[in-house]
Each structure stands twice: as structure tokens, then as C-alpha cells.
N, C-alpha and C positions, 0 to 999 in steps of 0.2 A: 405259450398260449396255443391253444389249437384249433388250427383253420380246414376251412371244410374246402375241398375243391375237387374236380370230376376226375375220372379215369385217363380221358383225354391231357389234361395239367399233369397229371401224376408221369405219364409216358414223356413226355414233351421234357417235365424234368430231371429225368433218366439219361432222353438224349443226350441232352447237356452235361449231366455227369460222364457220360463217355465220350463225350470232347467232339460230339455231331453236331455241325455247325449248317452243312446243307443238306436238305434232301430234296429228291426229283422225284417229280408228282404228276398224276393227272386228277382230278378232282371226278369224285363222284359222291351220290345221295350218303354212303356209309361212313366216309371219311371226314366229312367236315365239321364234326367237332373237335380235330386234328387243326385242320383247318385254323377255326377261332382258336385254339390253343397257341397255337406257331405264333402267334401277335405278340405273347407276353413270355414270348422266352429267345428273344431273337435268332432264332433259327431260320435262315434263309429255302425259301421252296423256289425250285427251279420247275414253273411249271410248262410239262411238256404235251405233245400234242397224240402220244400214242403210248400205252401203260409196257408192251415190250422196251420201249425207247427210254424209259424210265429205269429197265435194271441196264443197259448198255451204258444208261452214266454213271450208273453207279458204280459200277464194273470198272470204269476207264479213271476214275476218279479214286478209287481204292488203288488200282495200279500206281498211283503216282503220289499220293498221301500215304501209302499204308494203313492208313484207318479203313474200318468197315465204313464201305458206303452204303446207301440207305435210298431205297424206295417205299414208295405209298403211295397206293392205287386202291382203289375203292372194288366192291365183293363181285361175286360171278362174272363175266366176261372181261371186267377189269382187270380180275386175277388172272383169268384165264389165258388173256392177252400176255399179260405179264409172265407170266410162265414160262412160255413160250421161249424167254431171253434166258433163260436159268442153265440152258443146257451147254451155253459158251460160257459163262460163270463159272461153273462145275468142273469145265474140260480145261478151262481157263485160272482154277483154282485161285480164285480170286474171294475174297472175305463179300461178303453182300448179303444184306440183311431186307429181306420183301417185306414189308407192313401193307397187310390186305385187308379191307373192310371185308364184314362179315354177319349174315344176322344175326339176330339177335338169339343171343343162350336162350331165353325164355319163351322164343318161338322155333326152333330148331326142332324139326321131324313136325311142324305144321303147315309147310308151304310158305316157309317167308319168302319175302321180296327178295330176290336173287337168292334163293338158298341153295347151294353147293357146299360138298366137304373139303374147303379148300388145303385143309392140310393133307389130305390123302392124294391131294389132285399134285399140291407140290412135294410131297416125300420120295417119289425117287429122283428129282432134280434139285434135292437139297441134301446137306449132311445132317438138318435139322427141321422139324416142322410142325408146328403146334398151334393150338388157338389158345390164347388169354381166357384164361380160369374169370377171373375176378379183378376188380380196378384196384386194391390192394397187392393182389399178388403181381399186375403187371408189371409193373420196375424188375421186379427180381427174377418173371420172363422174359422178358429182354435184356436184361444181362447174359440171363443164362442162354439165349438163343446167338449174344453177338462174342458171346467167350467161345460159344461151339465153331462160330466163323473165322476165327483168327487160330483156333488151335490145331495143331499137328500139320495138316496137310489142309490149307484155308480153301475155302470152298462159301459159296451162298446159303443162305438158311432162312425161314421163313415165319413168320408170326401172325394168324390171323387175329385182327383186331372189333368183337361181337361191339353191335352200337349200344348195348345195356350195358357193355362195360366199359367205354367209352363217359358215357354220360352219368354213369352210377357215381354218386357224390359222396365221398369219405373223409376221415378225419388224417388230416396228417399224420399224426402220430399213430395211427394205425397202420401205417407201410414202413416194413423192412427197404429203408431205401438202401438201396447198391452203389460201394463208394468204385472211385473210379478203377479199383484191385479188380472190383468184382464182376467188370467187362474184359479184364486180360485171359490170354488163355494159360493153360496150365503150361507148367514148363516139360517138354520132352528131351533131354539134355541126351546127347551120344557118351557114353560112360569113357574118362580118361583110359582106360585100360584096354576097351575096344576101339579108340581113337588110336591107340599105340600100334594094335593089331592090324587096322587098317594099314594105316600109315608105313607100315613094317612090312605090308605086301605091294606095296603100291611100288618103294627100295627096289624089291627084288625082282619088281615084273623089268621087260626090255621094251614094252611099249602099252604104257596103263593110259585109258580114258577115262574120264570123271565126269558125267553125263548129271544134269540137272536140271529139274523140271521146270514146268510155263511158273509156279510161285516165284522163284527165285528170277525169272526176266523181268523184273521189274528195273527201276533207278536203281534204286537200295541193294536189291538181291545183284544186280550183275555188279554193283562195287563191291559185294562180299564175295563173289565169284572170282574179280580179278584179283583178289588177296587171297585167297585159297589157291589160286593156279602158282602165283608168283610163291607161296611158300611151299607149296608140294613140287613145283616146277615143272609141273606133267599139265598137258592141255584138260580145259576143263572147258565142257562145251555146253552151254544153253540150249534148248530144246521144248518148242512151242509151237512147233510147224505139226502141222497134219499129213505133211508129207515127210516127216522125222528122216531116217536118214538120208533122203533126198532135198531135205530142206534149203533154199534156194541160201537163204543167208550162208550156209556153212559151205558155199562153192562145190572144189569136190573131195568133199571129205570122206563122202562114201568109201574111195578106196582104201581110207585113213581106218573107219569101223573093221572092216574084212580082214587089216591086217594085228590090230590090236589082241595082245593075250592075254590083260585083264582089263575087265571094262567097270566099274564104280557106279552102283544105279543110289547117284544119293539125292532122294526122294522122286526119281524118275520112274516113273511106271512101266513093270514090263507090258507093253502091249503090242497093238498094229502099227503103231510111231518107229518100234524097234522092230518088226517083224517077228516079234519075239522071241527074239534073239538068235534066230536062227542060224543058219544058210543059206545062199552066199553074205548074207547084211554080215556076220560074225563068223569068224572061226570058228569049229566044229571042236578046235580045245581050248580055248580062249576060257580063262576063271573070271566068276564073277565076283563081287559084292554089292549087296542092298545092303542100303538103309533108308528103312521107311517108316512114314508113323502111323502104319496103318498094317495090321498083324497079319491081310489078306491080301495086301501087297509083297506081303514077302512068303507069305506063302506060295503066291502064283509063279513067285520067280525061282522058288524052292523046285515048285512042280515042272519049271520051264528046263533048268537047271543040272537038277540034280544032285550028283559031284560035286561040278562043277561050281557049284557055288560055297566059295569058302568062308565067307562072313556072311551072315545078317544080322543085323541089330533095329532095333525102335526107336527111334527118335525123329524129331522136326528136321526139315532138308535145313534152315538156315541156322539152329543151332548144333546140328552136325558140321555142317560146312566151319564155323566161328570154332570148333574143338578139332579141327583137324588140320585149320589155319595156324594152330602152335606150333614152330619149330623153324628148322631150316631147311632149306629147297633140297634135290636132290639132283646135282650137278649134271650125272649119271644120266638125265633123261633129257639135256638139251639138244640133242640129235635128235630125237623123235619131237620134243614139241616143237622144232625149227620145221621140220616135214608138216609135222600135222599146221601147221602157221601159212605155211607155202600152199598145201591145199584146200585150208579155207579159202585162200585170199584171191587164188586163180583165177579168172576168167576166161570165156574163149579173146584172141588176139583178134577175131572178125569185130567183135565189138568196138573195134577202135574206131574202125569207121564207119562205124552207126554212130557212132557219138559224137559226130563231125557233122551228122545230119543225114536226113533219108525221104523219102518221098515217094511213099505214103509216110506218114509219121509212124515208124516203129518205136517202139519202147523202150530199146535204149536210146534211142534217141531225146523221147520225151522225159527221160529222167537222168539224162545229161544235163538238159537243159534247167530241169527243176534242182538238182545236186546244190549251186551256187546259192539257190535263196533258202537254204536249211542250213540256219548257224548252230551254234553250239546248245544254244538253250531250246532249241527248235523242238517242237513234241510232232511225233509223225507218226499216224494213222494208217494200218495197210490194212486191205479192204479187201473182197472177190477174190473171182478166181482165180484166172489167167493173169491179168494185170497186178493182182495183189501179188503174185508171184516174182516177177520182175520186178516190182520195185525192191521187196526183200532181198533180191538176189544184186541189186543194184546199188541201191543205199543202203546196206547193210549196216555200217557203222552208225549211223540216227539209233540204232537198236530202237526200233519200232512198236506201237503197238500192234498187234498183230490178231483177225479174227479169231487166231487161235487152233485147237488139237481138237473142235467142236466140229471145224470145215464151215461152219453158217455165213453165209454172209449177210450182209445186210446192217452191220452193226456200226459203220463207219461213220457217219453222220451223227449220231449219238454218242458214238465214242470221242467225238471233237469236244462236244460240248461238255460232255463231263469232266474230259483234259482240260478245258479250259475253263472251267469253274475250279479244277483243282490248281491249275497254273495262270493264274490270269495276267501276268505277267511275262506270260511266255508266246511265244507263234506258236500256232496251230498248223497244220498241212494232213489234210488228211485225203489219202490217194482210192481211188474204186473206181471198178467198174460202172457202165450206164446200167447194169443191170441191177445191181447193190443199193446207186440212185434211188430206184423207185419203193425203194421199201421204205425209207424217212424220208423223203423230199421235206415232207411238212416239216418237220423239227427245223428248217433255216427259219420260219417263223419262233420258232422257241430262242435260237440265239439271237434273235434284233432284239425281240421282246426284252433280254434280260442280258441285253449287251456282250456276248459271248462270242467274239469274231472266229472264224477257223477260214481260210481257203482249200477247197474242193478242189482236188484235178479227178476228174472225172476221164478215163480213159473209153470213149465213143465208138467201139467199133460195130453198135445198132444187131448185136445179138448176143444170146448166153452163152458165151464163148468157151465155158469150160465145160459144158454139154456138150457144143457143136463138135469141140474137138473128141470128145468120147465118139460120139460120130460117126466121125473123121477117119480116128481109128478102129472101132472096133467095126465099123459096120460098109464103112466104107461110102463118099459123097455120093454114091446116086442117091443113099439111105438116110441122108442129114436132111434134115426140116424141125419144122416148126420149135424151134430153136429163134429165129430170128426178132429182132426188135424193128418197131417204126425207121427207115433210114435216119441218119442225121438229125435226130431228134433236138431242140434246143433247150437242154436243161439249164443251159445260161441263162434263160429267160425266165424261167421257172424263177430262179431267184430273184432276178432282178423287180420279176411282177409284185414278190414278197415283202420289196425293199432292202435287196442283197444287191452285192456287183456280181455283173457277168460279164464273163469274155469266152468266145468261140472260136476256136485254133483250126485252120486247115493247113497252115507250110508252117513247117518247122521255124524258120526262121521267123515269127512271129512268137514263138513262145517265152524267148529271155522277155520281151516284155509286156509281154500278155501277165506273165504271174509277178513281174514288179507291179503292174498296174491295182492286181489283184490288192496284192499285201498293203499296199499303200494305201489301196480305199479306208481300210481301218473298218470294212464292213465284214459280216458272213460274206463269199466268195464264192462262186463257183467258174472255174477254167473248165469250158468242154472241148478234149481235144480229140479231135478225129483221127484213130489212129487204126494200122493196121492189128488184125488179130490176129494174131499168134499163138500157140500152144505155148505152155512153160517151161521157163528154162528147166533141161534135166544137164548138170555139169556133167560132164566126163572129159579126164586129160587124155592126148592121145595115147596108146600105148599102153 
């Protein structure tokens, strides 16, 4: 029998064929027959209080499900807003799928209500970006927009959603609906033969590195990481930092890069992360291979390269990784991966006694002290500039989420929430600067609202400290200003006024339990702790 229902039901039950259970929203005039639809298909709206802050859960939420996550934000400056979050997505290679109201098809090029071309506005911040033809054909664009997000090299993609096609009322059986095949992405397999050929240079090199991109930092992707390291037997490093081979998690590994003769870009980009690939970051004879699923990827590295680059092939970073994980180790390289192990793991030895305590609160300090209440199931958010740095370089083993090869900050407070709507069963901790604070304060009202606890350590040192340090040095302190923040600002309060916990840290020795207090509340959290500013760690051993 055949039932009539709108564009809005038809999308709604699509979601659901692709196994989308939440999406983060902010409600406007375009979207809410989205809205009324969400009632009759139980799909959960996390709704938030600013439309960028909607793709950073979605983003953080994909990280940790693997499923594309999913916003919807309503047309023109909704979108616009929203946007805005696309470009740590992107750089962050994370699957996200934007649902933007949009006007109406039959009033487009007459001055509609918010009329903008929103897929033009997000096409180069997405790997896909379209407006909905007809309420008919939507199911089968939104498959085809969220197969584009999970395929080869996952990245955000975008769907405007016209409110005639929304509300345009059709017969069921007049939609190609899309079973749930026809949300997966196609498959990019590394061919058995150029898996062998890899594999067979990686033997002969005397110190190979296997570099992998921000997709593969996920849960998932870094347990398929430590199975490809353990069966090739050669370091295989993660890479997500914006300060790539200065990255604080990888200690000092830089001198590890400079001395390697082949280095594996498998689905790693050659870019500014690697200096591409230069000198001093790389030996000047060091061989490469790529493999990428993206044919101007490997062209760049062609062009970086030259010679020097003795494979490239096409395929997905995690199904290359899974075809290359066949076999057995390569005994031959456990001298170099024991080195390269030794210089991730370094530290300066001054650190020992910062993490005994310090006064002003320095940062190891403060993340000595947080270390103990991060257990195994712990999700940990790193945030800013300065401060995001040190904690990475600190807690490194949380494998964190991380603002990412974007550099944006400001996405930490949202990235709690979408962690913890993907793990709700898990702690939250998500670490930032007071400058990163003020871009979602609001969203702690979004976690009371819909029960979403995370604890904030806010590191306070009352300016834009990874400016000030630019500065610092390029310019020299008589020449540093207006950089600065309010002193001692009370963001503890900010939450508490919300209906959050706050605690405000000035001696170290209050912080073991200022953040039991925190976690214990079983509220959103915020710890503001006063600490000194410091530029970021850059590792180097002596000698």
C-alpha cells in the first residue's frame, strides 16, 4: 500500500538506514520540518547553542564511532557559522556530513529569506557539496554525499536541504530508497603485489618509517597501527599535529626523521606537517613511498620526490595498512625501532621536578597532577595553543583527541560533548587554554541540558599565549601587546552560574583535589587553573 509522506520523513528515514542515531543541531526557520520529522524515527538531536559547535561534535563523535557524524543547522548565517568548523574536519580528515537549510528551489535567484549558495560557500571545505534536487531523490543524495565521506581519504561533505523539498509530499514508492550498502564507501584495496613490493623495500631499507595520517588516529585506526608496526616490525608513527615533526606527543623524534633512508607516506600527506620532505626534517637520499587514495597526492609527492620516490599506489590509508599487516616482522629492524621507541618516549630530566610541584603552576606540573585521574577508558581532549601542546607532549599515551593539522582552536568544549555523546559511558577531560574558553563557553549549557558531563582544565595564564610567544620571539617584549586577556578571569564561575561545577586552582598543591572534586560532581566541570605561560615544548636530546 502506498503512503504519502514529506521530504523531511523521507531524509529522517535514510538516516536511519545509515545507522544515524544522533545528530547536533541548532534550530532555525529552514530546518524544522527536520525537526517534526526527528519525533517519528528516534533519532536523538543534541541541541547546541552555536551551528560551528555543531560540526566539532560531530567531528569528535565520528572520531570515536567511526560512523559519519551528522549536523543540521538551518540556511545563511547558520550555514555560514557552521562552516566555519569544516576546515578542522577536512585537515582532521574525519567523515561529517553538514545538513544546511536552504531556500526554497522555487524561489532561488528571487531574494529568498536567507538566500545564499550554500554549496558553493562550502565546496572547498568539503570533499562533497550539493543541494537536494527533489524529496524523491533525497535518500539517494544522502547516501551519495555520506559514501563520499567515509571513502578513500574521509573528510566532511555537505547537503543543502531547499524547504520545498523538505515539505514536498510523495508517495513511497516513488523513492529509490538506499539500503544500508549504499552509505558505504567504495572499496580502495592496496593490490597483493604492490603490498609485496612495499613490504620487500621496507626488508632492505636499515632504518624505514611508516608515517600515518590524523584518519588513522582514531581508537580503531591506532589499533590497526599497532598491528601493522608489530607485523612489519619497523616504527610506524601517527601524525596529527600541526607541528608534524616537531610534534610534542612524538618527544624527540625529529632526530629519528633526519636520520631515516626510507620513509612510507601511507596516506600521509606530503605537506608543511613534513616540511615536505626536505632538509634538515629528511635526508637529502632517504627513498620514499606513498600511498594515497587520492591521485594528487601522489602526484605532489612525485613532484616533491622525484627519484626518489620508489612506489606509489592508490588506495585507503586503513585498507593498505590491513594488506600490509600480512606476514611476518622483520627481526632485522629491532635496533632501529628500540631507538626510534627511546626517542619518542624522552623527556627533558628537569621535568622531574616540576612534577613534584612548582609555584607559579607550570604545566608539568599541572598535568602531573591531572595524569592519575585519566584511566584507561578516559577520552582526552587537547585544545589551544601553548597549553594544548604540553599536555600532548605530557599525556601522550591518552592518545588524545587533538585540534588537529587545521591549528584552530576553539573546538575543545564541543569536542567533549560529541566524545561524550559517542561514549557515554566513558570520562571525559578535555584540556584548553582560557583563550579557546571563550569561543563555547555556552555549549556547558548544551551538556546540562542533555546530560553530557566532560571536566574542563582550563589552563589561565589571562593571554593568547601562543601569539604573545610569536612575540616574544620574532619581535622582541618591548613589541608584545595586545595579546593580553582580563587577569584571572573566573571561568569557574561561568559554569557554575550555568549550573556546572567550578573549581579555581592557584597552588599546586590544591589540584589532586580540585579535579577529584570536579569528576565526582557527575556535572559539566570546569577546573581554572592559574598557571605560568610558557612557550611549547620543542624536544631536543642533548648532543
Amino acid at each position: 500500500m502506498t503512503t504519502t509522506i514529506r521530504g523531511a520523513d523521507a531524509l529522517l528515514r535514510a538516516l536511519c538506514s545509515a545507522g544515524v542515531d544522533t545528530i547536533f543541531t541548532v534550530s532555525g526557520n529552514h530546518i524544522m520540518p527536520v525537526f517534526d520529522a526527528a519525533l517519528d524515527h528516534g533519532i536523538t538531536l543534541v541541541h547546541a547553542r552555536h551551528e560551528a559547535a555543531t560540526v566539532h561534535m560531530a567531528d569528535a563523535y565520528a572520531r570515536l564511532t567511526g560512523k559519519c557524524g551528522v549536523a543540521l543547522v538551518t540556511g545563511g548565517q547558520g550555514h555560514t557559522n557552521a562552516a566555519a568548523a569544516l576546515p578542522t574536519a577536512l585537515a582532521g580528515e574525519m567523515p561529517v556530513l553538514l545538513l544546511s537549510g536552504h531556500a526554497p528551489l522555487g524561489e532561488v535567484g528571487l531574494g529568498a529569506f536567507q538566500e545564499l549558495d550554500n554549496a558553493a560557500i562550502a565546496a572547498p571545505l568539503t570533499k562533497h557539496s550539493a543541494v537536494a534536487s527533489s524529496a524523491a531523490a533525497l535518500p539517494a543524495e544522502l547516501a551519495a554525499a555520506m559514501r563520499a565521506a567515509r571513502a578513500g581519504r574521509p573528510g566532511p561533505v555537505h547537503l543543502s536541504l531547499p524547504t520545498d523539498v523538505l515539505d514536498a509530499r510523495i508517495d513511497t514508492d516513488d523513492v529509490a530508497w538506499p539500503d544500508a550498502d549504499a552509505f558505504a564507501p567504495a572499496a580502495m584495496a592496496l593490490a597483493p603485489e604492490t603490498a609485496a613490493t612495499i613490504r620487500a623495500a621496507i626488508a632492505a631499507a636499515a632504518r624505514p618509517l611508516v608515517l600515518a595520517p590524523p584518519s588513522l588516529c582514531t581508537p580503531s585506526g591506532r589499533a590497526l597501527l599497532a598491528r601493522l608496526g608489530s607485523a612489519l616490525g619497523v616504527p610506524v608513527l601517527p601524525m596529527q599535529s600541526p607541528r608534524g615533526l616537531n610534534d610534542p606527543s612524538l618527544g624527540a623524534a625529529a632526530e629519528m626523521f633526519a636520520r631515516a633512508d626510507l620513509v612510507v607516506l601511507l596516506g600521509k600527506a606530503m605537506d608543511f606537517t613534513l616540511r615536505y620532505g626536505r632538509k634538515p626534517g629528511f635526508a637529502p637520499d632517504a627513498r620514499w613511498i606513498a600511498v594515497d587514495p587520492d591521485a594528487e597526492m601522489l602526484a605532489r609527492a612525485a613532484r616533491a620526490q622525484g627519484p626518489r620516490l620508489i612506489v606509489a599506489a592508490l588506495a585507503a590509508p586503513a585498507e593498505a595498512a590491513a594488506a600490509l599487516a600480512i606476514g611476518a616482522p622483520a627481526a632485522a629492524h629491532s635496533g632501529w625501532a628500540r631507538e626510534v621507541a627511546a626517542a619518542i618516549a624522552w623527556r627533558p630530566p628537569a621535568w622531574d621536578t616540576l612534577r613534584q610541584g612548582s609555584q607559579p603552576i607550570h604545566p608539568v606540573t599541572l598535568y602531573a597532577a591531572l595524569a592519575p585521574h585519566l584511566d584507561a577508558d578516559t577520552v582526552l581532549v587537547s585544545d589551544g595553543g601553548e597549553i594544548g601542546q604540553w599536555a600532548q607532549s605530557l599525556l601522550a599515551d591518552a592518545a588524545p583527541i587533538v585540534n588537529g593539522v587545521a591549528g584552530a582552536i576553539g573546538s575543545a568544549i564541543p569536542f567533549a560533548i560529541g566524545a561524550r555523546a559517542a561514549q557515554p559511558k566513558s570520562r571525559v577531560v578535555a584540556i584548553m587554554g582560557d583563550g579557546t574558553f571563550g569561543f563555547h563557553m555556552a555549549e556547558f549549557d548544551t551538556a546540562l541540558r542533555h546530560n553530557l558531563p566532560f571536566v574542563a582544565v582550563v589552563g589561565n595564564d589571562s593571554r593568547w599565549n601562543a601569539e604573545h610567544q610569536i612575540q616574544l620571539r620574532e619581535y622582541g617584549a618591548q613589541r608584545a601587546h595586545s595579546c593580553e586577556l582580563a587577569p584571572a578571569t573566573r571561568y569557574d564561575r561561568v559554569v557554575e552560574a550555568l549550573g556546572g561545577h567550578g573549581e579555581f586552582v592557584t597552588d599546586a598543591a590544591d589540584l589532586p583535589a580540585a579535579f577529584a572534586r570536579a569528576i565526582a560532581s557527575g556535572k559539566p566541570a570546569c577546573v581554572n587553573v592559574m598557571i605560568d605561560g610558557q612557550p611549547a615544548p620543542t624536544l631536543r636530546r642533548p648532543g
